[in-house]
Legacy VTK file of the C-alpha trace (Angstrom):
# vtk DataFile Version 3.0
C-alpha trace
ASCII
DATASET POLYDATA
POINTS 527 float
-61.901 -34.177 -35.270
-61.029 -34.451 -31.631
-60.281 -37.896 -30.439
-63.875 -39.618 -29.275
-65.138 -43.087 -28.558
-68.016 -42.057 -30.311
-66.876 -41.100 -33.918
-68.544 -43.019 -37.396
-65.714 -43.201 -39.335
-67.466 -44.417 -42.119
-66.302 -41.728 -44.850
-63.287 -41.229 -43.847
-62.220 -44.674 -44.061
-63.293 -44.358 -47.729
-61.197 -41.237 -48.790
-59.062 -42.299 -51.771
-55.874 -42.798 -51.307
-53.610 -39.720 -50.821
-51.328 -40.726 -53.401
-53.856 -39.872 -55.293
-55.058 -36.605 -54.356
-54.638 -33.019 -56.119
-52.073 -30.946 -55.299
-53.680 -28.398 -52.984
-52.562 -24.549 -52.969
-53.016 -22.149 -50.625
-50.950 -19.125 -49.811
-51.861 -15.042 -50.295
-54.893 -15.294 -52.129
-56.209 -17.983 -50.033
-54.316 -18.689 -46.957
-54.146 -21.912 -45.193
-56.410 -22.792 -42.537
-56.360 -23.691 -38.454
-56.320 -27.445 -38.032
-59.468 -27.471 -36.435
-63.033 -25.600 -37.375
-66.170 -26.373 -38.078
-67.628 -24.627 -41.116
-70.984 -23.563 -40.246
-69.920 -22.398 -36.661
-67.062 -20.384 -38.427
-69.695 -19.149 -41.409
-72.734 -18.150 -38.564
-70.514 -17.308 -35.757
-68.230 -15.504 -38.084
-71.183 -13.261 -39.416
-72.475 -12.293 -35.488
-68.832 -11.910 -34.311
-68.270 -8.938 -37.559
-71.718 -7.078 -35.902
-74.214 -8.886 -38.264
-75.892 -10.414 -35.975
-79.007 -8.387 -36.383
-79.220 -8.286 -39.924
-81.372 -10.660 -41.888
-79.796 -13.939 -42.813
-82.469 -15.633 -44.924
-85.659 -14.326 -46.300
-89.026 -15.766 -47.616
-92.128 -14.450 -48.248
-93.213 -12.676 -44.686
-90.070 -14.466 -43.002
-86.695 -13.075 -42.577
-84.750 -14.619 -39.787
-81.537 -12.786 -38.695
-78.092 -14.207 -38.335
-78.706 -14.653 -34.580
-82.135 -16.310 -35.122
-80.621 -18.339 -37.953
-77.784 -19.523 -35.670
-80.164 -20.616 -32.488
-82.756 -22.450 -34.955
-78.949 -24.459 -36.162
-78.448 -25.287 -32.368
-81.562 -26.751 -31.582
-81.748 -28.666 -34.585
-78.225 -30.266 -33.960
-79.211 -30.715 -30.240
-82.192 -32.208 -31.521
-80.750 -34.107 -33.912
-77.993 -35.567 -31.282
-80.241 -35.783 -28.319
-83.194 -37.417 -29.927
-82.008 -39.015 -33.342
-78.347 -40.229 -31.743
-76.571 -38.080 -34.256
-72.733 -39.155 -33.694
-69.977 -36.896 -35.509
-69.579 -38.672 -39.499
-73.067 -39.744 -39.767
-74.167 -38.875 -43.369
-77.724 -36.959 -42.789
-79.482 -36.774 -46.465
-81.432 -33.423 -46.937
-84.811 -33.439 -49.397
-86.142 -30.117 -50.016
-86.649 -27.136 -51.502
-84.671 -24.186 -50.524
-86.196 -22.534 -47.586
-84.476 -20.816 -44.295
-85.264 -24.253 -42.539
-83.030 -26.356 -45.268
-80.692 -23.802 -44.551
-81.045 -24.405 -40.941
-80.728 -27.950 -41.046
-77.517 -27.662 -43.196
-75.688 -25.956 -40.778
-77.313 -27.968 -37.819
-75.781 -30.775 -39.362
-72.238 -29.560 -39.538
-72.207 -28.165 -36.166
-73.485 -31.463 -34.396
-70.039 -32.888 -36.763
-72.405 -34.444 -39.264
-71.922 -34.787 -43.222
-74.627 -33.525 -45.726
-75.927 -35.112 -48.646
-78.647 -32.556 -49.991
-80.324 -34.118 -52.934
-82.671 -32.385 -55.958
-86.518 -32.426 -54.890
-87.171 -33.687 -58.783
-85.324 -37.061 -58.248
-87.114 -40.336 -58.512
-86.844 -42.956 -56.137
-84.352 -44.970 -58.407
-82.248 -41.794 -58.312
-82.673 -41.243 -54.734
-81.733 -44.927 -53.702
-78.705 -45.113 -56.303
-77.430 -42.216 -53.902
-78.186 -43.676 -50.887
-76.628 -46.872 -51.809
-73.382 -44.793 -52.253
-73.415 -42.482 -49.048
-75.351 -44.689 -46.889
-77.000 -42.196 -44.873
-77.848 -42.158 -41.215
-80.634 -39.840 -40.986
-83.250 -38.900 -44.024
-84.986 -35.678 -43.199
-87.349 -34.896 -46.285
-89.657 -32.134 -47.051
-93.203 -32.637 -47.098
-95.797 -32.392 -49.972
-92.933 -31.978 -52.790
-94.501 -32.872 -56.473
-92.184 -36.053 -55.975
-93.289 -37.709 -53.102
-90.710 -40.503 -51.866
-91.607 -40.408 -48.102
-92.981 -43.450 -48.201
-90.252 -45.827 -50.231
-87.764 -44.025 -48.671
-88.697 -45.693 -45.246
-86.618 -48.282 -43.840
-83.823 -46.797 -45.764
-81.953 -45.047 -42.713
-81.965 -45.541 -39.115
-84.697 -42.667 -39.255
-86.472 -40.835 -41.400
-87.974 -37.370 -40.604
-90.177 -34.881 -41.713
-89.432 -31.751 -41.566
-92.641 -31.002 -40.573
-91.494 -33.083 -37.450
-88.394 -30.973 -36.811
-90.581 -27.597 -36.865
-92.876 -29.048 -34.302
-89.455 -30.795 -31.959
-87.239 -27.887 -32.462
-88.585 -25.249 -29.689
-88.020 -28.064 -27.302
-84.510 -27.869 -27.378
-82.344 -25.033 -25.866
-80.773 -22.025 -28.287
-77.018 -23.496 -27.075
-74.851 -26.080 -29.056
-71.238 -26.119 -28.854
-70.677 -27.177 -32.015
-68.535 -30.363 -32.398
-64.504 -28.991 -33.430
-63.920 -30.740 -35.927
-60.055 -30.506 -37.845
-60.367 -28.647 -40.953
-60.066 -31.677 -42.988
-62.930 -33.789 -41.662
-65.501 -34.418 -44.667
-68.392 -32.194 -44.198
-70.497 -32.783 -47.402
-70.516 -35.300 -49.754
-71.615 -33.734 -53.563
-72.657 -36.231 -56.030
-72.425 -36.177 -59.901
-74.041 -37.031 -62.958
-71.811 -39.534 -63.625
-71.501 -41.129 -67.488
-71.715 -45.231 -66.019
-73.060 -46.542 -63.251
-73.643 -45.670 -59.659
-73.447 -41.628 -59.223
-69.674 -40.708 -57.973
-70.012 -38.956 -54.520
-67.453 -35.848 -53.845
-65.787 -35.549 -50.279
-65.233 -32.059 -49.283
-64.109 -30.854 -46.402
-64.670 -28.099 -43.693
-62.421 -26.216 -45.067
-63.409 -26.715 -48.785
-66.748 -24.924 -48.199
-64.711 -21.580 -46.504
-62.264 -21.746 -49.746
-65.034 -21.775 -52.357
-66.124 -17.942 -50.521
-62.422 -16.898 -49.990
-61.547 -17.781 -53.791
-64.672 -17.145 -56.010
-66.815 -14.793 -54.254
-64.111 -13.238 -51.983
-61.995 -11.938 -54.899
-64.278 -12.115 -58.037
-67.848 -10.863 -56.411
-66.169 -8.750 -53.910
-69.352 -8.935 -51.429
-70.746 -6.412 -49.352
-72.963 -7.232 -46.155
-75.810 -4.514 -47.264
-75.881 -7.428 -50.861
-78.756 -9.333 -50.898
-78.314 -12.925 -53.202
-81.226 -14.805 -54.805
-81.112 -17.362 -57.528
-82.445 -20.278 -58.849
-80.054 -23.325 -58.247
-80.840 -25.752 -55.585
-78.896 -26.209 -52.624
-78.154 -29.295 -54.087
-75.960 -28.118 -56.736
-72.272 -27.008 -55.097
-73.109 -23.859 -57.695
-76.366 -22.957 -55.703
-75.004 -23.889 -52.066
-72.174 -21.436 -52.849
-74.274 -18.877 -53.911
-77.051 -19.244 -51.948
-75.916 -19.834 -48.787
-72.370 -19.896 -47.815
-71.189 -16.859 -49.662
-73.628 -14.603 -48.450
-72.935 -16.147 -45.040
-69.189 -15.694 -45.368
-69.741 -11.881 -45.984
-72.785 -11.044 -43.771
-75.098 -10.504 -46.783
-78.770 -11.620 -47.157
-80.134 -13.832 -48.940
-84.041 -14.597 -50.645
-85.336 -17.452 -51.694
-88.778 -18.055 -52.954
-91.105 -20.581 -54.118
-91.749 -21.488 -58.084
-89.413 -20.455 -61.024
-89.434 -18.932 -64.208
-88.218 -15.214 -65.317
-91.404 -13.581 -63.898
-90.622 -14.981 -60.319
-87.184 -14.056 -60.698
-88.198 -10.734 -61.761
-90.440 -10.216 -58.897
-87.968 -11.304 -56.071
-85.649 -8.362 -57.665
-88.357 -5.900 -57.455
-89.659 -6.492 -54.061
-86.151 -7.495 -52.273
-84.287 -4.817 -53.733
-81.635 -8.264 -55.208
-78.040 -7.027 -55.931
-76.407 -10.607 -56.615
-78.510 -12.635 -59.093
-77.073 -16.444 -59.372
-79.048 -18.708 -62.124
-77.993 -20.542 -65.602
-78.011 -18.778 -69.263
-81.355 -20.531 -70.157
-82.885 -18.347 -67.380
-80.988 -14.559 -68.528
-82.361 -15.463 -71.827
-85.497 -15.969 -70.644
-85.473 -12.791 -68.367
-84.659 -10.844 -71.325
-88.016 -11.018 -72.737
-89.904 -9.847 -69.399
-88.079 -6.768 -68.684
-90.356 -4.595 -69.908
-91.883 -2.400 -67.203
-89.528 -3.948 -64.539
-87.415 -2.394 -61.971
-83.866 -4.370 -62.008
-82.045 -1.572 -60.878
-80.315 -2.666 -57.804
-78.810 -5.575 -59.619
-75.134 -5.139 -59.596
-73.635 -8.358 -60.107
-75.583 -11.641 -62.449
-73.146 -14.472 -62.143
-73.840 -17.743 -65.327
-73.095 -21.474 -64.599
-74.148 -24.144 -65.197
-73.558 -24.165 -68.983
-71.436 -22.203 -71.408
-72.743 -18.592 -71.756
-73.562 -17.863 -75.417
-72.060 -14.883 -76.682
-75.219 -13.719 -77.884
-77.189 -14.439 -74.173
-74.297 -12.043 -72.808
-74.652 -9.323 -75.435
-78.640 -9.299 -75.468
-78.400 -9.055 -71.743
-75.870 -6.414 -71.843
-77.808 -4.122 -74.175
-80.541 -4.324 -72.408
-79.790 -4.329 -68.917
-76.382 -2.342 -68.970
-75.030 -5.676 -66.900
-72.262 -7.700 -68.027
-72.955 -11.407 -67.182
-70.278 -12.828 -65.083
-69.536 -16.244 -66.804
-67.376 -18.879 -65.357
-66.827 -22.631 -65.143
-66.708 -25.089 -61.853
-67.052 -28.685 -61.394
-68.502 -30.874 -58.121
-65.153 -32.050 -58.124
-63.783 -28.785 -56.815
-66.756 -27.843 -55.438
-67.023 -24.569 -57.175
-66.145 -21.913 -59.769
-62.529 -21.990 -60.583
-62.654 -19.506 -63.734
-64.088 -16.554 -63.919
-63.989 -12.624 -64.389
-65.826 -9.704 -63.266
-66.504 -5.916 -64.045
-63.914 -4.409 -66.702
-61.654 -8.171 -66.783
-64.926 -9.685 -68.389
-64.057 -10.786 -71.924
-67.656 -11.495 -73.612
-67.258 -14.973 -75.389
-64.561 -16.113 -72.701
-65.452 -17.697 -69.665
-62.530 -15.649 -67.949
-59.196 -15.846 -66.318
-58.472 -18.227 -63.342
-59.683 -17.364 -59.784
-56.946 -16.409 -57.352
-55.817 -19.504 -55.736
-56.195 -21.622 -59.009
-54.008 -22.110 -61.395
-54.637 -23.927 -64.970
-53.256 -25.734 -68.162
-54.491 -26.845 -71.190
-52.696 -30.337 -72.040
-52.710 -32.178 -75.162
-53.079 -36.365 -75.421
-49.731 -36.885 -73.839
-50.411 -34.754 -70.711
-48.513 -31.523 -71.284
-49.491 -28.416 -71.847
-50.324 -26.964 -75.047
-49.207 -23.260 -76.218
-51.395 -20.242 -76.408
-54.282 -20.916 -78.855
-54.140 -24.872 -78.845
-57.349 -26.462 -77.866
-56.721 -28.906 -75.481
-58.148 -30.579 -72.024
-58.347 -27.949 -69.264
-56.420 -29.101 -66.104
-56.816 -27.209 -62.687
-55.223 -27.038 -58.974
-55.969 -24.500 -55.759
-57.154 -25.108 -52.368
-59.648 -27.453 -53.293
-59.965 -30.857 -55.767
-61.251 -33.697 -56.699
-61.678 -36.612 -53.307
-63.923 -39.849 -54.788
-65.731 -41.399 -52.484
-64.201 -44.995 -52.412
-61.566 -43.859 -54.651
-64.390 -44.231 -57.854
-62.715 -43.169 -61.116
-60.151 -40.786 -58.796
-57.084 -41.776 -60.866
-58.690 -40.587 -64.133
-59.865 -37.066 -62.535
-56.796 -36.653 -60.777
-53.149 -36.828 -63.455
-49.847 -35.334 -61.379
-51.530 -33.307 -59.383
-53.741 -31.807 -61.300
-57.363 -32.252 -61.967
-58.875 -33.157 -65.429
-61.853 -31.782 -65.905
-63.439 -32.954 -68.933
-63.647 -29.640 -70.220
-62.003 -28.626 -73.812
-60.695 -25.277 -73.711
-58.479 -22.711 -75.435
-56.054 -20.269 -73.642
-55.421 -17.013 -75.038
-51.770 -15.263 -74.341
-53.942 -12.632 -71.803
-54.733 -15.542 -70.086
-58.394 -15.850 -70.619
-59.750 -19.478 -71.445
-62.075 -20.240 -74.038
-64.774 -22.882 -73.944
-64.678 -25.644 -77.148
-66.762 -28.181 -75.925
-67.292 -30.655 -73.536
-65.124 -33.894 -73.285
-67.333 -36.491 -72.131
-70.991 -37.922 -72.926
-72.750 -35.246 -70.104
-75.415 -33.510 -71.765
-75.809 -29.756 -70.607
-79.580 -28.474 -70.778
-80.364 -25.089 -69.288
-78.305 -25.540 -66.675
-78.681 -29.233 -65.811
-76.359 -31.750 -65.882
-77.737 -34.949 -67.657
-75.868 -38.308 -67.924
-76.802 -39.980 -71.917
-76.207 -43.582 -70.485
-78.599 -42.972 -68.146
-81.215 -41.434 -70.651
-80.744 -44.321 -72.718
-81.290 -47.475 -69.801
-84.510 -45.397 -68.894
-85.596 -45.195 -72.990
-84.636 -49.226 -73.717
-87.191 -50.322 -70.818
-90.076 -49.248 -72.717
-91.943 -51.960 -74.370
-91.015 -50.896 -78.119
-87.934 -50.041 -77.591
-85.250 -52.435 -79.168
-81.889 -50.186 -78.794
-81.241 -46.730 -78.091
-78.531 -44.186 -78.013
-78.809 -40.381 -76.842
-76.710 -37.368 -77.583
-76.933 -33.811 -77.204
-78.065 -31.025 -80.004
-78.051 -27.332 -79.587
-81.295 -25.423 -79.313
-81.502 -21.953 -79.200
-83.970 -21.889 -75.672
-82.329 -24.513 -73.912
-78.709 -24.437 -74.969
-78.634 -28.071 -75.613
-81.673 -30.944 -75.508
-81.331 -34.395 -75.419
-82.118 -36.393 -78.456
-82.682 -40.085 -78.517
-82.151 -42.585 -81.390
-84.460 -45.296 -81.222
-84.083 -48.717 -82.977
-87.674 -49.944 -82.298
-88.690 -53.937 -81.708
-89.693 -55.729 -84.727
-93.092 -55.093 -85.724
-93.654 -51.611 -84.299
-94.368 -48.839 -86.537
-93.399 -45.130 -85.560
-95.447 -42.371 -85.124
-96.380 -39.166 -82.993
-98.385 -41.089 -80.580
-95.056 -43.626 -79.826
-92.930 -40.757 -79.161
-95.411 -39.082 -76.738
-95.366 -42.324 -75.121
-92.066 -42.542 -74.566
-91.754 -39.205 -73.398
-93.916 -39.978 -70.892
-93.033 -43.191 -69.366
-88.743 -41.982 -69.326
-90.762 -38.923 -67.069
-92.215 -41.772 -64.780
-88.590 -43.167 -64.315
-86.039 -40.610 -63.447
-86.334 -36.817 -63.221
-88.571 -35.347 -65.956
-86.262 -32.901 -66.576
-83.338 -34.933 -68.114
-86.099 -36.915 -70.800
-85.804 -36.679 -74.621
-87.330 -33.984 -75.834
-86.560 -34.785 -79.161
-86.880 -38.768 -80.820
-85.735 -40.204 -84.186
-86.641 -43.705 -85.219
-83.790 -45.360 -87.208
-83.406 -48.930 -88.728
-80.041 -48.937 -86.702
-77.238 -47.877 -84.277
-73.757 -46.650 -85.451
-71.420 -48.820 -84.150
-67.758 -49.944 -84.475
-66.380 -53.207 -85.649
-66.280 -54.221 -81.931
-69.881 -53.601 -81.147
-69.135 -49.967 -79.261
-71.643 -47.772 -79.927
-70.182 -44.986 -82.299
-72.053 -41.559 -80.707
-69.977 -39.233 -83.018
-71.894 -40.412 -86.032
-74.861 -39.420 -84.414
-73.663 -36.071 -83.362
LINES 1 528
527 0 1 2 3 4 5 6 7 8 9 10 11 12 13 14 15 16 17 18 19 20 21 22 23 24 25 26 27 28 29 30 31 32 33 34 35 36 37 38 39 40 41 42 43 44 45 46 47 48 49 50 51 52 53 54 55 56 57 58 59 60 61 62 63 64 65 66 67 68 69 70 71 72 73 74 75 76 77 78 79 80 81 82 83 84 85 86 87 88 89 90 91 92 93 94 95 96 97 98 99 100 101 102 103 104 105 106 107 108 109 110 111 112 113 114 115 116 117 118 119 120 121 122 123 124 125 126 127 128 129 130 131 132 133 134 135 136 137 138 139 140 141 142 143 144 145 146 147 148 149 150 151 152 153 154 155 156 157 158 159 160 161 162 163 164 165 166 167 168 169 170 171 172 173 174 175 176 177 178 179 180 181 182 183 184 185 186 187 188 189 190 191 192 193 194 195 196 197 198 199 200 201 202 203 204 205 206 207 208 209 210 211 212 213 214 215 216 217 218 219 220 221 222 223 224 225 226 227 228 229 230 231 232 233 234 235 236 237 238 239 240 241 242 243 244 245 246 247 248 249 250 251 252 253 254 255 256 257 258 259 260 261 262 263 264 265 266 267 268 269 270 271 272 273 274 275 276 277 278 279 280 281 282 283 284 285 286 287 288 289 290 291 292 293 294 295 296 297 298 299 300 301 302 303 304 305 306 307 308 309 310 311 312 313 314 315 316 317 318 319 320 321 322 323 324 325 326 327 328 329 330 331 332 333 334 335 336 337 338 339 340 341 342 343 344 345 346 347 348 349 350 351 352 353 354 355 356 357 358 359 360 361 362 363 364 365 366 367 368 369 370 371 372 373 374 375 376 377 378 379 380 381 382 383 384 385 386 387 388 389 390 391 392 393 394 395 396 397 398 399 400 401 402 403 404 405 406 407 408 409 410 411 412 413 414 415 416 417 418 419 420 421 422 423 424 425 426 427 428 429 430 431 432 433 434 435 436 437 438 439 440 441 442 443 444 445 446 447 448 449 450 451 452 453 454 455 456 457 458 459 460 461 462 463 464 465 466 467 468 469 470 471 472 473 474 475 476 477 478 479 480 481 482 483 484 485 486 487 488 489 490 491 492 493 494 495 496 497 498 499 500 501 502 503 504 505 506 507 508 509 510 511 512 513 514 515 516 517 518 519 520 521 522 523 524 525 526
């Protein structure tokens, strides 16, 4: 960023240490970039500059707002963010809602006025909420209203302002359509992505301006080989690095259009396809499973390209889809750490089973216990490098993700000798349920505050809908005797703590934990 007076160095001050950083790569498949740029200026600006300024940017319902309109509604929010909220470059601005053309807007208002976006899940409690803002200790709050959730109220007091977005509707025509945007280097932090971490406070992820042009010029660039007359839709929130990819910077990046749309579920999916005429379909293998069942009578024929994250694609999601559809699932694996897919294939280099072959720009290993790599076959933890990687916020847990260079990514994978990886299973204590990412020590503090509750200890078990649910082991107080009506009850209050989403859905009362001689809890036994 250009030298200023006038500069919150706040995150930057609390990168981790650059001894202990990946190694980055860039060279032909994803050449280095200028020293300075700003990454929504380059994404919108880029887009009007290649002659798309006319065509629509973002569509919802009745409203479709071109890449011109979508670039003047940016500038007057980051004037009016500046001029009126004293928005200096580095403040963190934290972004609740769902995704609409105006979150969109605000996103890249941010960036150009040389801000750093923290855009959070609409489902998160306020204990989620604040453990986040007690990391990234945000500026500016700007929340959605009338979300099912409603924190607007306990969220005051918790940034120098908080506003509605209601409120930046009704202030943004007051500001002109002009904003030079703030020219920043290409390594000043632009968004900070958090995790569900396995302990404690949530990990934030620093990524920089020019992490969120890699993630198009890797991924999409040379696996989804855009066109601008695509149109994208999905179902991951902004939030996720997976749906702010797909959802918004890729189509960006290549001048495409993009839908989103209000509700979920296969027959809203299915109805955005129809009427928008989708091409690019981004959403988790819980959902193609789903959309398998409602196909009958539908029009999906201008799909050309259904991209699976989130979770492991079962061979058998991939086949059903296949045979009835005639469209190969793209699989492939990312991580918030790297802020996006790293392995992948498309078109005739899709293996079904695998999750593919590595991006251009990446490279991978599989390493055994003693950190090198393992031969063709071996099942061992997959290790990645490219143009992006893993930045901590405050350093948190950095030397474990990062080992020489490379990043670990808790992932257990096979490599083949054609070079396509194979998922085993995951390395950690994350629980993946259609598509979300859900933390078992977390599951667990939010069970062992209920009344009966005496110990508890949650794990992950397949199911055929969801891919995996989270089941919870209850040791109950002395006294209490199980039954239906407990269970319910539990459900229900761990739904009144954190995100409903992430409670168990399944519950087994036992007389006690599995543990080891020192007291650690033994989870394996369970499993």
């Amino acid at each position: 960023m250009n030298n200023s007076a006038h500069i919150d160095t706040f995150a930057k001050d609390r990168l981790p240490d650059p001894e202990t950083w990946p190694d980055f790569i860039f060279g032909e498949d994803v050449p280095s970039y200028p020293d300075y740029l700003n990454a929504a200026d380059e994404l919108l600006g880029g887009a009007i500059k290649s002659g798309y300024g006319n065509k629509p940017a973002v569509i919802m319902g009745d409203a479709s707002w071109s890449y011109e309109e979508l670039n003047r509604k940016s500038n007057q929010i980051a004037a009016l963010l500046v001029e009126e909220y004293q928005l200096i470059p580095g403040n963190r601005v934290l972004l609740r809602g769902n995704n609409t053309p105006l979150l969109a807007a605000l996103w890249y208002g941010i960036l150009k006025a040389g801000g750093i976006v923290i855009t959070t899940m609409t489902m998160l409690r306020q204990k989620e909420l604040d453990a986040i803002i007690a990391v990234g200790k945000p500026d500016i709050i700007i929340i959605e209203e009338g979300l099912p959730i409603d924190v607007i109220e306990t969220c005051a007091g918790k940034a120098s302002h908080l506003i509605l977005c209601g409120e930046i509707e009704q202030r943004m025509p007051d500001k002109g359509e002009m904003f030079d945007a703030v020219n920043t280097a290409t390594d000043d932090i632009a968004l900070l992505a958090f995790t569900s971490g396995t302990t404690g406070l949530p990990k934030a992820t620093m990524h920089f301006h020019r992490d969120i042009l890699a993630m198009a010029d890797s991924f999409a660039r040379h696996v989804l080989k855009p066109e601008p007359d695509d149109v994208f839709c999905g179902s991951p929130p902004l939030a996720f690095t997976f749906g702010l990819g797909g959802l918004l910077v890729f189509p960006a990046r290549f001048g495409a259009s993009v839908v989103y749309f209000e509700g979920g579920g296969p027959e809203v999916l299915l109805n955005m396809i129809e009427q928008h005429r989708v091409t690019t379909l981004f959403t988790a293998p819980t959902a193609y499973k789903a959309i398998i069942q409602h196909l009958d009578g539908r029009d999906i024929t201008s799909l050309k390209k259904c991209i699976s994250a989130g979770e492991n694609l079962p061979l058998t999601v991939s086949d059903s889809f296949h045979k009835r559809t005639d469209i190969r699932l793209i699989d492939g694996i990312g991580a918030t750490e790297m802020i996006h897919v790293f392995i992948s294939a498309s078109g005739d280099e899709i293996r079904p089973g695998s999750t593919g072959k590595m991006v251009p720009g990446y490279k991978a290993e599989i390493w055994g216990e003693d950190n090198n790599p393992l031969a063709d076959g071996q099942a061992g933890r997959l290790v990645v490098k490219g143009p992006t990687g893993c930045r901590y916020l405050n350093g948190d847990r950095q030397e474990t993700y990062v080992v020489n260079g490379w990043n670990v990514t808790g992932d257990i994978f096979k490599k083949d000798t054609d070079g396509y990886f194979w998922f085993v299973a995951r390395g950690d204590d994350i629980i993946i349920s259609a598509g979300y990412n859900i933390a078992s020590p977390e599951v667990e503090q939010a069970v062992i505050k209920h009344e009966a509750v005496n110990e508890c200890a949650v794990i992950g078990v397949p199911d055929e809908d969801r891919g995996m649910i989270v089941k919870a082991f209850i040791v109950l107080e002395s006294g209490v005797k199980p039954n239906e009506s407990l269970i319910k009850d539990i459900q229900t209050f761990v739904k009144s703590n954190i995100a409903p989403y992430k409670y168990p859905r399944a519950i087994e009362f036992i007389d006690q934990l599995p543990k080891s001689a020192t007291g650690k809890l033994l989870r394996k036994d369970l499993k």
